[in-house]
C-alpha positions in Angstrom: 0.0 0.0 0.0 0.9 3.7 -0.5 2.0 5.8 2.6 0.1 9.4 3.0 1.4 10.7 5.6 -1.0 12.3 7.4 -1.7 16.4 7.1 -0.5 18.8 9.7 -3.0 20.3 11.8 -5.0 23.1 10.4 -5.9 24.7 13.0 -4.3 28.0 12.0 -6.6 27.5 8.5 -8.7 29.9 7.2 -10.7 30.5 4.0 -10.2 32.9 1.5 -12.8 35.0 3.1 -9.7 35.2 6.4 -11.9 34.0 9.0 -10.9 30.9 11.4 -12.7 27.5 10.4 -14.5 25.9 12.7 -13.2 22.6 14.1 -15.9 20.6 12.0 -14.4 22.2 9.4 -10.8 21.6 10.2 -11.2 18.2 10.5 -12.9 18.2 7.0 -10.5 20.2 5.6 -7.4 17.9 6.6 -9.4 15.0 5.2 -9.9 16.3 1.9 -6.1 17.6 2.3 -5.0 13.5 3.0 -7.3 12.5 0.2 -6.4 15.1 -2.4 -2.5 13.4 -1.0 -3.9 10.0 -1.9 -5.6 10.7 -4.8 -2.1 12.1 -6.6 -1.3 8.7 -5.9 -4.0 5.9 -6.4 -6.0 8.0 -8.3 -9.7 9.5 -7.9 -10.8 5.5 -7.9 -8.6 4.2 -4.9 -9.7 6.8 -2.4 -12.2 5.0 -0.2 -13.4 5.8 3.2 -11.5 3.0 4.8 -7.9 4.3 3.9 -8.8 8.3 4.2 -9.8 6.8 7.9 -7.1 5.4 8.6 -4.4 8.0 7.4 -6.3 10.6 9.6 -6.4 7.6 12.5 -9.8 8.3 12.6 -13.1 5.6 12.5 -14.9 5.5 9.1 -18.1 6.8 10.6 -16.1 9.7 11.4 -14.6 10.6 7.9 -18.7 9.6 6.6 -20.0 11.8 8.6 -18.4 14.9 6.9 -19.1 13.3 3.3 -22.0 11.2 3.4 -20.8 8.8 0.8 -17.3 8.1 -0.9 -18.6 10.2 -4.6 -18.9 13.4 -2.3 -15.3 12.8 -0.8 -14.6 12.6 -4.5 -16.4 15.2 -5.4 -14.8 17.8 -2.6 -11.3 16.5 -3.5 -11.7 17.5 -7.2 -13.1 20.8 -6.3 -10.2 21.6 -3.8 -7.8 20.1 -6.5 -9.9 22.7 -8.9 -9.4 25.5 -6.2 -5.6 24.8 -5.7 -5.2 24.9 -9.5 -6.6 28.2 -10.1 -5.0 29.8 -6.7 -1.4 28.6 -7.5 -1.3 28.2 -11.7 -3.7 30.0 -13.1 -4.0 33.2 -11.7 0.0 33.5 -11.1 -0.3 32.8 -15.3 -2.6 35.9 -15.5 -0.6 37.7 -13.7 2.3 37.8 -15.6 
């Protein structure tokens, strides 16, 4: 199996609008952050609940409670993928 190491802490995180997250929304932010990780290497297909759980040493109810299903984990880590894109490519591109 792949090692992911699991992602620092984000509790120092904040959106774009500057304002602390929550800690619900820590927690989901470092599990999209150790799936996007995962994803770079197994691939949108090989994330599943299970391993995301057990990089963040966390139980799989915990990791589906922020998701609901594996497709929305999927779903958040192309969007933050998308997000991370834009912020650190495209807009430097412009830019110039």
């Amino acid at each position: 199996m792949t090692t992911v190491r699991r992602p620092r802490s984000v509790a120092s995180a904040t959106p774009a609008a500057g304002k602390p997250l929550h800690k619900g929304q820590q927690t989901k932010a470092a599990i999209v952050d150790a799936a996007l990780a995962l994803a770079s290497q197994v691939g949108l297909e090989g994330l599943s609940i299970g391993a995301i759980a057990e990089i963040m040493q966390m139980s799989k109810s915990g990791v589906f409670a922020h998701f609901g299903s594996r497709e929305e984990l999927q779903i958040s880590v192309v969007n933050e993928y998308h997000q991370r894109f834009e912020q650190e490519v495209f807009q430097p591109v412009l830019a110039l």
